[in-house]
PyMOL Python script that loads the backbone (N, CA, C, O; Angstrom):
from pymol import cmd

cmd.read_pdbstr("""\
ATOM      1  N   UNK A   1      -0.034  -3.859  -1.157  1.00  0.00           N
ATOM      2  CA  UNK A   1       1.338  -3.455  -1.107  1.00  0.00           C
ATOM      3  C   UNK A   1       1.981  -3.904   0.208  1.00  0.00           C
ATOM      4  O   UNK A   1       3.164  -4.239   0.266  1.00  0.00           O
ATOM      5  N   UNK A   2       1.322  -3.900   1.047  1.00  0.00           N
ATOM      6  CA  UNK A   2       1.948  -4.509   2.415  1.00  0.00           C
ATOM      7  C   UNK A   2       2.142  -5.580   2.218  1.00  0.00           C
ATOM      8  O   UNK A   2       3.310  -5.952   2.109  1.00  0.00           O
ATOM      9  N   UNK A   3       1.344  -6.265   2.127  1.00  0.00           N
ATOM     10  CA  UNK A   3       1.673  -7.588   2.377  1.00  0.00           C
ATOM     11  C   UNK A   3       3.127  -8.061   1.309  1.00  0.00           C
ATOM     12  O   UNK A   3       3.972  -8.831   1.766  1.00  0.00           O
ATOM     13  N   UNK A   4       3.254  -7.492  -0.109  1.00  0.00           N
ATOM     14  CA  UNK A   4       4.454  -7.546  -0.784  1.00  0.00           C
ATOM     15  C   UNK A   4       5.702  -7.019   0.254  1.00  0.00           C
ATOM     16  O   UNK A   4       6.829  -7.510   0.307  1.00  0.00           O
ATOM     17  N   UNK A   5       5.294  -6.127   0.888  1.00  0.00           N
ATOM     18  CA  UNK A   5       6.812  -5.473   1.639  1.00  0.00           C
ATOM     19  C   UNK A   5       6.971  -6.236   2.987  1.00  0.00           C
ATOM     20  O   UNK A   5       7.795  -5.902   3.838  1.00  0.00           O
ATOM     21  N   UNK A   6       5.993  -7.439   3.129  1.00  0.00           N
ATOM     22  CA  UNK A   6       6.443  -8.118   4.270  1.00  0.00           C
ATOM     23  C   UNK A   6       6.952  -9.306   3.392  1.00  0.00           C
ATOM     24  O   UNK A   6       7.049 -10.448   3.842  1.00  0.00           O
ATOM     25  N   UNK A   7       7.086  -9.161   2.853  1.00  0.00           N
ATOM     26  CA  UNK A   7       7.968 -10.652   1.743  1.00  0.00           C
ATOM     27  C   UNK A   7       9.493 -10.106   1.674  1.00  0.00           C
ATOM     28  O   UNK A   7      10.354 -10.846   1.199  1.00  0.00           O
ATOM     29  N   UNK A   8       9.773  -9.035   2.065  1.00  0.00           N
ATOM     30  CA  UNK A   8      11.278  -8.790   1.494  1.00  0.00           C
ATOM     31  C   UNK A   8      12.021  -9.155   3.101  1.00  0.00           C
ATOM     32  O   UNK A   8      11.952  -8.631   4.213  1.00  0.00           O
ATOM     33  N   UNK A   9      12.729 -10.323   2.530  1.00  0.00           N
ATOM     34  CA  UNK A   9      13.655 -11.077   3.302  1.00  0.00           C
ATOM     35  C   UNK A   9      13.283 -12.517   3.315  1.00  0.00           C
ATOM     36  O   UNK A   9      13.772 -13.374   4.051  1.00  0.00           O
ATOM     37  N   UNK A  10      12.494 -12.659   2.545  1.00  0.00           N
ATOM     38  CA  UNK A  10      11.783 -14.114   2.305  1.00  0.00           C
ATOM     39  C   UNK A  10      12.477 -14.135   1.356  1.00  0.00           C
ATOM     40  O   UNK A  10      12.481 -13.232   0.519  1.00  0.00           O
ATOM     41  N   UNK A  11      13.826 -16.071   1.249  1.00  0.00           N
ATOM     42  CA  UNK A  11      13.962 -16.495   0.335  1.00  0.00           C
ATOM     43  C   UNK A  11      13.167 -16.800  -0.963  1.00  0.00           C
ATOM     44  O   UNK A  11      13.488 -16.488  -2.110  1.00  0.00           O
ATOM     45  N   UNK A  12      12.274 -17.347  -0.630  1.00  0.00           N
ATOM     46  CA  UNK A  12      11.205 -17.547  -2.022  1.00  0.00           C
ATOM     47  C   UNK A  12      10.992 -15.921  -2.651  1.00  0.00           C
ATOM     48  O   UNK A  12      10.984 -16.078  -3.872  1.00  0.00           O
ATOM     49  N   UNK A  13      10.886 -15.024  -2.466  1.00  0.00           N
ATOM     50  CA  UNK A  13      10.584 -14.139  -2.778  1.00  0.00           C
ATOM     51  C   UNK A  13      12.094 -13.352  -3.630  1.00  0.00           C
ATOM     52  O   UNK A  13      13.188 -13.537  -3.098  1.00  0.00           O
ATOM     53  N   UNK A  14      12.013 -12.507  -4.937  1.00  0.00           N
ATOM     54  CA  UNK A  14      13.038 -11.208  -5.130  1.00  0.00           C
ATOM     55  C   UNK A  14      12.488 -10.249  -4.521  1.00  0.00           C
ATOM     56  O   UNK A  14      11.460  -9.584  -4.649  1.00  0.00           O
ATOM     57  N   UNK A  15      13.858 -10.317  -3.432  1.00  0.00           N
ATOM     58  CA  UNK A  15      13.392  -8.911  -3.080  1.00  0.00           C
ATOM     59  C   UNK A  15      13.664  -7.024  -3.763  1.00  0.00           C
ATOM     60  O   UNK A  15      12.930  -6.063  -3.528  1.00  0.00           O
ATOM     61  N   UNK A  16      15.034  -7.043  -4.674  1.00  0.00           N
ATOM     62  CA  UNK A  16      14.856  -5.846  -4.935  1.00  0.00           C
ATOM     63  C   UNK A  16      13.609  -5.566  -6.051  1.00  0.00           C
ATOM     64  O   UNK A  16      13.496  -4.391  -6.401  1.00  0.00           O
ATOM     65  N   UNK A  17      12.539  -6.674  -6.715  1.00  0.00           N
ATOM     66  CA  UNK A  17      11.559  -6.749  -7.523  1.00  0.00           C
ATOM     67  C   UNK A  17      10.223  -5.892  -6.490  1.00  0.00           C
ATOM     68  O   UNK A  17       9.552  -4.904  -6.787  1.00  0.00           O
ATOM     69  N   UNK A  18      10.208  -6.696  -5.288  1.00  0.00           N
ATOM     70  CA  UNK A  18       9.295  -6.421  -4.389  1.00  0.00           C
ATOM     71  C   UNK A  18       9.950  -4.598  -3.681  1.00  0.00           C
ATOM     72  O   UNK A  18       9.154  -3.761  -3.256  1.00  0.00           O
ATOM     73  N   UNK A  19      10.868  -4.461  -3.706  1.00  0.00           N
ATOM     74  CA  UNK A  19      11.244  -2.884  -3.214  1.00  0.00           C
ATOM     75  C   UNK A  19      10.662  -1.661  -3.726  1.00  0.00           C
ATOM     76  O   UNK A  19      10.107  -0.635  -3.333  1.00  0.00           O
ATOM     77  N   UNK A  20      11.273  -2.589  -5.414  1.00  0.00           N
ATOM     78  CA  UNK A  20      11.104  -1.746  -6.727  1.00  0.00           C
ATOM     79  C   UNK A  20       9.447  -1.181  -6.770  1.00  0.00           C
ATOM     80  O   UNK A  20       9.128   0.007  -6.816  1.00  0.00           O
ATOM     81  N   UNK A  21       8.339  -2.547  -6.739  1.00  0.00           N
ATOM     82  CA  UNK A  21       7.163  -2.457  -6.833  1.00  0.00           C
ATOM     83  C   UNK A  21       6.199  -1.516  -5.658  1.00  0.00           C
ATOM     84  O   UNK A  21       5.184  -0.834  -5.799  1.00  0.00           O
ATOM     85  N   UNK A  22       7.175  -1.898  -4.299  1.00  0.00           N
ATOM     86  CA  UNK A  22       6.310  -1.057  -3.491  1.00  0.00           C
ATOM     87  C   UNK A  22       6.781   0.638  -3.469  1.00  0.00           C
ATOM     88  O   UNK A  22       5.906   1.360  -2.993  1.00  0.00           O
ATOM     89  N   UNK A  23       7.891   1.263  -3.868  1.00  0.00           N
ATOM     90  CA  UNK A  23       8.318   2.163  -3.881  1.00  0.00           C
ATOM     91  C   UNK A  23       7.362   2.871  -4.904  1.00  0.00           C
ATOM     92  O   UNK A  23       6.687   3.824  -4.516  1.00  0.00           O
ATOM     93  N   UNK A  24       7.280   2.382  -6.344  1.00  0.00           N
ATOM     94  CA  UNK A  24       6.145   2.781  -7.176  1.00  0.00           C
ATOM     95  C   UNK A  24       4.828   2.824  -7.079  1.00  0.00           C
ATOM     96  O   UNK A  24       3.997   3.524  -7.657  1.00  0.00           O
ATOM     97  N   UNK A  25       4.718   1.860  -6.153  1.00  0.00           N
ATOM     98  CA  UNK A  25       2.915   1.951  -5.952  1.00  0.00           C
ATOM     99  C   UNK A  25       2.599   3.203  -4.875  1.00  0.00           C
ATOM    100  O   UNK A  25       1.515   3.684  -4.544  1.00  0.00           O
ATOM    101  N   UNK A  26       3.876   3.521  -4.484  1.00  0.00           N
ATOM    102  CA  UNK A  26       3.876   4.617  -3.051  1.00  0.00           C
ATOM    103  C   UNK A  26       3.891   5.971  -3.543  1.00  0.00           C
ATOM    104  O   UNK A  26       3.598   6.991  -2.921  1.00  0.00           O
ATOM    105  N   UNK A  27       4.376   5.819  -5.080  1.00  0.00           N
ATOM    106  CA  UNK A  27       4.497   7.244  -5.553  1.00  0.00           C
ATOM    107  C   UNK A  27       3.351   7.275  -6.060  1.00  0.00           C
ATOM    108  O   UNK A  27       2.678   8.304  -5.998  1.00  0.00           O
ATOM    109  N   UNK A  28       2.895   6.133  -6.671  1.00  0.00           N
ATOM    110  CA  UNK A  28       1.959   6.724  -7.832  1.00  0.00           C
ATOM    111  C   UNK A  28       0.485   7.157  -7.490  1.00  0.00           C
ATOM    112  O   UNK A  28      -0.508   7.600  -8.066  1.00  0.00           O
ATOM    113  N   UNK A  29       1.166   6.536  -5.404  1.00  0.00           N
ATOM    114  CA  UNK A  29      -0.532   6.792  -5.012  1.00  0.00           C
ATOM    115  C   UNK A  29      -0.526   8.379  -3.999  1.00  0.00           C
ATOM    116  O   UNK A  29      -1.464   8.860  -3.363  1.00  0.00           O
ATOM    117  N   UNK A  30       0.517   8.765  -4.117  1.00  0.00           N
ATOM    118  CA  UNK A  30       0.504  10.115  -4.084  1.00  0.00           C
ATOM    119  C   UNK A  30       0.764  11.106  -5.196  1.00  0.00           C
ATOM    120  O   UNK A  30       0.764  12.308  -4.929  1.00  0.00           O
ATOM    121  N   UNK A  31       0.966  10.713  -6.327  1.00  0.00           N
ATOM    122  CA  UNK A  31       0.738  11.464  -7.142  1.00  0.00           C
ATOM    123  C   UNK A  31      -0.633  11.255  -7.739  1.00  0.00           C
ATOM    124  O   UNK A  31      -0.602  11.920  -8.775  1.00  0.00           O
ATOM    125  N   UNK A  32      -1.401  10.886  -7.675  1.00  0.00           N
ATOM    126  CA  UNK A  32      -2.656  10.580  -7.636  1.00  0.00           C
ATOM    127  C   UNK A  32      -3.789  11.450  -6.593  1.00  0.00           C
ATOM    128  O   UNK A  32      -4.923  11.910  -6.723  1.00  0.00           O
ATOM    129  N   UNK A  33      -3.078  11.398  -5.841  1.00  0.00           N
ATOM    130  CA  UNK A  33      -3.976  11.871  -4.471  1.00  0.00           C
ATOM    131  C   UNK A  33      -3.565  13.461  -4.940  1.00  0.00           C
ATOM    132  O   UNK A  33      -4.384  14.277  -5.363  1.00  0.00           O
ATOM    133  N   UNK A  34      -2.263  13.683  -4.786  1.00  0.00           N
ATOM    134  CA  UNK A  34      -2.175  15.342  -5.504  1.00  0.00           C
ATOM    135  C   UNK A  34      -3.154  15.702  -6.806  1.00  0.00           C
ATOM    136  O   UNK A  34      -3.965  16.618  -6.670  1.00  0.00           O
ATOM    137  N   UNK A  35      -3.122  15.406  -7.322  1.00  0.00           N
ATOM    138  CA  UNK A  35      -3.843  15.846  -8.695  1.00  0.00           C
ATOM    139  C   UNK A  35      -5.537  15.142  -8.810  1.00  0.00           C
ATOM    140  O   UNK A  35      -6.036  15.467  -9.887  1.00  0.00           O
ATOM    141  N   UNK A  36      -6.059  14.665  -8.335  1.00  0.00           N
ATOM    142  CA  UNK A  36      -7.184  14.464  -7.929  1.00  0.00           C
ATOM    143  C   UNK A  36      -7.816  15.280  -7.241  1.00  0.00           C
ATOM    144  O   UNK A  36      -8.781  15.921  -7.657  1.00  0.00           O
ATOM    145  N   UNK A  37      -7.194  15.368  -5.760  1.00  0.00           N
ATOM    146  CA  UNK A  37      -7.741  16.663  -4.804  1.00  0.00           C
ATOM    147  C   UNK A  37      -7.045  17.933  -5.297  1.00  0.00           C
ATOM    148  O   UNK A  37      -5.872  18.145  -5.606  1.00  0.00           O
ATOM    149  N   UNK A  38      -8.646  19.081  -5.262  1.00  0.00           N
ATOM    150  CA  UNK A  38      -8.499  19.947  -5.468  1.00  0.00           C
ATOM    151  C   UNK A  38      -7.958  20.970  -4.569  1.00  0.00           C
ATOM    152  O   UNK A  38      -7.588  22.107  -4.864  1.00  0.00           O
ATOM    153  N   UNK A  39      -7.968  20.386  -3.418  1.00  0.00           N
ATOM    154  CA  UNK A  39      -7.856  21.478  -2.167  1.00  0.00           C
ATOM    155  C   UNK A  39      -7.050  20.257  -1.274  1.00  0.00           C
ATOM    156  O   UNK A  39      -7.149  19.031  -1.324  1.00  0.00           O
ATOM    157  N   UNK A  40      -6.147  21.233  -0.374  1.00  0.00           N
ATOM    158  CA  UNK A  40      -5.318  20.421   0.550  1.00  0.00           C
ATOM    159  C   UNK A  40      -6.165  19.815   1.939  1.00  0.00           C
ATOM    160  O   UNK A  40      -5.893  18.931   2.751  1.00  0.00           O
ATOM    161  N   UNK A  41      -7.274  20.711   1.783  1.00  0.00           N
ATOM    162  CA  UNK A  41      -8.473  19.870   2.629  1.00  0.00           C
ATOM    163  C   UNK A  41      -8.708  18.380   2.440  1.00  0.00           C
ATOM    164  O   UNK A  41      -8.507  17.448   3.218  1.00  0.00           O
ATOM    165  N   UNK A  42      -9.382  18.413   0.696  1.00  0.00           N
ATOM    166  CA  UNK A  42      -9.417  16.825   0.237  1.00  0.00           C
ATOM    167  C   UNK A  42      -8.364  16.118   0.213  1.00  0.00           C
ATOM    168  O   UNK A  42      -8.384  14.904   0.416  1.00  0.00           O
ATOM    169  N   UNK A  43      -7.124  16.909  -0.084  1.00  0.00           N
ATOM    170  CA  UNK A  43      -5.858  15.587   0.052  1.00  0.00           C
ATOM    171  C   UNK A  43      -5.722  14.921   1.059  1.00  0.00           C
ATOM    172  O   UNK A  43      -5.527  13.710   0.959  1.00  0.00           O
ATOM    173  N   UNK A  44      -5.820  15.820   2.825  1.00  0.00           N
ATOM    174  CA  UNK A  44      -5.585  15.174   3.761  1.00  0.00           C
ATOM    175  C   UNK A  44      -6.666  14.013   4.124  1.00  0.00           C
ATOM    176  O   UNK A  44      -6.451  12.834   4.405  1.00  0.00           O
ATOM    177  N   UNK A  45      -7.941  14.746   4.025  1.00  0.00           N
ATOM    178  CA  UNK A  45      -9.390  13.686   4.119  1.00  0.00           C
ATOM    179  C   UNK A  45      -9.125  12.176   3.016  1.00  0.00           C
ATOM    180  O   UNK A  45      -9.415  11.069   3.470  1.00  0.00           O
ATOM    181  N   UNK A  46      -8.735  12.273   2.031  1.00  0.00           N
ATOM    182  CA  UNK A  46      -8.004  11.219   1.690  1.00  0.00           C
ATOM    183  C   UNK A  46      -7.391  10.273   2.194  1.00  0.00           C
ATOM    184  O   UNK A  46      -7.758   9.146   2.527  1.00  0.00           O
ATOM    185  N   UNK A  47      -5.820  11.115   2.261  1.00  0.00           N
ATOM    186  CA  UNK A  47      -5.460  10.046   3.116  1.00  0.00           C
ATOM    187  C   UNK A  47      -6.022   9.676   4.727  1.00  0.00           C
ATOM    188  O   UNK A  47      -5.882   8.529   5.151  1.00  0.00           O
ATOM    189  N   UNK A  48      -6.635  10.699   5.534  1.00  0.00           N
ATOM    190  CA  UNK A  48      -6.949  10.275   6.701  1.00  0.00           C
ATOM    191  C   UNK A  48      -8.181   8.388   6.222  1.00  0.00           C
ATOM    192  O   UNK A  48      -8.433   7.364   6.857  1.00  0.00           O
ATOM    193  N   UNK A  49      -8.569   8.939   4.754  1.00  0.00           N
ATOM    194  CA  UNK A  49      -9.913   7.780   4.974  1.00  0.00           C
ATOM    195  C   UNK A  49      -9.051   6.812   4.488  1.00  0.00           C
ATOM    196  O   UNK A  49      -9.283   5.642   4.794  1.00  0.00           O
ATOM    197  N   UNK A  50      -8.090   7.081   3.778  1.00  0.00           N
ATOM    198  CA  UNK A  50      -7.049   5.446   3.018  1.00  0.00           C
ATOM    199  C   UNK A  50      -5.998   4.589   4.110  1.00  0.00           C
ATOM    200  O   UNK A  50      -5.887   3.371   4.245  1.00  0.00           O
ATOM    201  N   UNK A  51      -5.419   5.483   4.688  1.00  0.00           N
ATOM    202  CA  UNK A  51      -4.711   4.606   5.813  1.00  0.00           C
ATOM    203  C   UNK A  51      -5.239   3.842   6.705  1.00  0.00           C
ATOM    204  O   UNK A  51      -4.569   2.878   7.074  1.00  0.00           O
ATOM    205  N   UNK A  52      -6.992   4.132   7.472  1.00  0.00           N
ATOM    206  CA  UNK A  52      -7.133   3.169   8.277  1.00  0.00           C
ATOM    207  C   UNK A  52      -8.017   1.553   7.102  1.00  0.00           C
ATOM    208  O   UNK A  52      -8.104   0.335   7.263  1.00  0.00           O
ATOM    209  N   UNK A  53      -8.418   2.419   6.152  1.00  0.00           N
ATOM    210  CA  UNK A  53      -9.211   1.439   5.107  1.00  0.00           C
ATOM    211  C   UNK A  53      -8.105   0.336   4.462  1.00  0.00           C
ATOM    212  O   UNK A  53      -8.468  -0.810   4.200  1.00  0.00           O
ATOM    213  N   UNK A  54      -6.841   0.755   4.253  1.00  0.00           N
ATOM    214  CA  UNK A  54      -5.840  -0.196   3.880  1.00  0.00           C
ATOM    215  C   UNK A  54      -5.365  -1.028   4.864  1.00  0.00           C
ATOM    216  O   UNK A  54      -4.834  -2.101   4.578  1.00  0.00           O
ATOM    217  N   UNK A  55      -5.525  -0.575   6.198  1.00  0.00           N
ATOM    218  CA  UNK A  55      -5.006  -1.614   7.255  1.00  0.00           C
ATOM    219  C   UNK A  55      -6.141  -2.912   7.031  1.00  0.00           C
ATOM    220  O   UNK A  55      -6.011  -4.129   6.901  1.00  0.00           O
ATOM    221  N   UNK A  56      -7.410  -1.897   7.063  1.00  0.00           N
ATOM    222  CA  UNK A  56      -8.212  -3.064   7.283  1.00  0.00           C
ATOM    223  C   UNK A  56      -8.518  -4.094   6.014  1.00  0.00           C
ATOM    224  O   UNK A  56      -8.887  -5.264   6.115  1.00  0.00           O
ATOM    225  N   UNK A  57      -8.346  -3.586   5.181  1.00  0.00           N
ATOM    226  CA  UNK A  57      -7.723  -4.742   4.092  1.00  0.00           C
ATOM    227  C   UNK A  57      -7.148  -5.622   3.767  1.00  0.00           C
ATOM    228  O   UNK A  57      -7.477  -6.438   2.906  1.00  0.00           O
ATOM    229  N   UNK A  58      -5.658  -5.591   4.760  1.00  0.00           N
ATOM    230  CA  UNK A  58      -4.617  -6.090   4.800  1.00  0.00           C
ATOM    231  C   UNK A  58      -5.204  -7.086   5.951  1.00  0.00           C
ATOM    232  O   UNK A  58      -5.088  -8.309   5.874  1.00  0.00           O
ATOM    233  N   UNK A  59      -5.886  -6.370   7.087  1.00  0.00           N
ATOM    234  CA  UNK A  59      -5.885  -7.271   7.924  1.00  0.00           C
ATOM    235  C   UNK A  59      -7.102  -8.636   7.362  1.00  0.00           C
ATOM    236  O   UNK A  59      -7.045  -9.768   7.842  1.00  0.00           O
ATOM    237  N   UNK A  60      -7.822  -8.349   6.612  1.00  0.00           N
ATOM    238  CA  UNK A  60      -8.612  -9.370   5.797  1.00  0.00           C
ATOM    239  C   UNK A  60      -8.059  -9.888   4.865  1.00  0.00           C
ATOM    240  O   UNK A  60      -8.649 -10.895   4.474  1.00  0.00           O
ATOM    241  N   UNK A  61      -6.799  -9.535   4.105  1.00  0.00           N
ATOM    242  CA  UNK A  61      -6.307 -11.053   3.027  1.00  0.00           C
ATOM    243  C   UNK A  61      -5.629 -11.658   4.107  1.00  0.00           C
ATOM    244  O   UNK A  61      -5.357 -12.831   3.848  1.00  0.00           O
ATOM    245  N   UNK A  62      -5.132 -11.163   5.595  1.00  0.00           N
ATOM    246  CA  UNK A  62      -4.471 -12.046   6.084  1.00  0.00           C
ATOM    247  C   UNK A  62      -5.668 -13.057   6.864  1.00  0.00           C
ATOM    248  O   UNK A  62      -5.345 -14.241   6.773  1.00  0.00           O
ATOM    249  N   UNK A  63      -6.539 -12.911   7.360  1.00  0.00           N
ATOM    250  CA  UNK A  63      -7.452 -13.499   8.128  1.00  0.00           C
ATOM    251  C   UNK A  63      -8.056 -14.424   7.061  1.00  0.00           C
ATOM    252  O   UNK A  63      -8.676 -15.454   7.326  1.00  0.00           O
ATOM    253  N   UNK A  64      -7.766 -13.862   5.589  1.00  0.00           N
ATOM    254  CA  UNK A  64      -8.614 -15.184   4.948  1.00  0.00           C
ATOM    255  C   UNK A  64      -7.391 -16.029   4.156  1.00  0.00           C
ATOM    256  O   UNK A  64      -7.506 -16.839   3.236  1.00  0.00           O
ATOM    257  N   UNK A  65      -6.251 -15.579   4.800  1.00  0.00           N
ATOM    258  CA  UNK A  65      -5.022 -16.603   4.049  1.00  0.00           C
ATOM    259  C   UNK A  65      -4.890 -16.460   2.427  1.00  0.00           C
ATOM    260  O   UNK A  65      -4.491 -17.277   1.597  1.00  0.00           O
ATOM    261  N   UNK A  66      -5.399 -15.047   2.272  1.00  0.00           N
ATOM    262  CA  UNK A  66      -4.797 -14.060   0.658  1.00  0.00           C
ATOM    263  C   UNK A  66      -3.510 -13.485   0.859  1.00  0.00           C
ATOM    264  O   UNK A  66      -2.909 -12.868  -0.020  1.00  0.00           O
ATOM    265  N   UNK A  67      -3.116 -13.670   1.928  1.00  0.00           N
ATOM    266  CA  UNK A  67      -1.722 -12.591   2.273  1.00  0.00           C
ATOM    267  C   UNK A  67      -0.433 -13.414   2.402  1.00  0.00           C
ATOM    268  O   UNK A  67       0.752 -13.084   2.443  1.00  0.00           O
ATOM    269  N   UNK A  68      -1.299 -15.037   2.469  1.00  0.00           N
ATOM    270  CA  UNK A  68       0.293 -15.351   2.352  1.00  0.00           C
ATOM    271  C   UNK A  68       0.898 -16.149   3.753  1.00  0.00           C
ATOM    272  O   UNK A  68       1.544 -17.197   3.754  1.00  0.00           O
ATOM    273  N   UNK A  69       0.519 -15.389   4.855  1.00  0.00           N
ATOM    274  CA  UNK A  69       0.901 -16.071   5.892  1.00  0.00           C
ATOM    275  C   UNK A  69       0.806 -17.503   6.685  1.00  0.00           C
ATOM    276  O   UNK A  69       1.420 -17.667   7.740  1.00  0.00           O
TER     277      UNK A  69
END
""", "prot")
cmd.dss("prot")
cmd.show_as("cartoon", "prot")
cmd.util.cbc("prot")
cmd.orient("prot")
């Protein structure tokens, strides 16, 4: 999803397509995370383990030139 929301302002790119897409992937991954975790314990442990695991994701399609740059 990042790497899509660093495309908006890139001619080659639509951007209200790319807005549209990351706005939904943002809900659907918290409505997900709500109803999965049973306890507001697991929701936060969640996200504490998804935010640094998605950076480092991101920072590997970019290091292997999957991201675009």
């Amino acid at each position: 999803m990042a790497i899509d929301v660093g495309r908006i302002g890139d001619p080659n790119y639509r951007t209200a397509e790319l807005v549209e897409y990351a706005a939904v992937l943002a809900v659907l991954a918290v409505v997900v995370t709500v109803l999965v975790g049973k306890t507001w314990r697991d929701r936060m442990l969640a996200l504490a383990y998804a935010v640094p695991l998605s950076a480092a994701g991101y920072l590997l399609m970019v290091a292997t030139a999957f991201g675009g740059r």
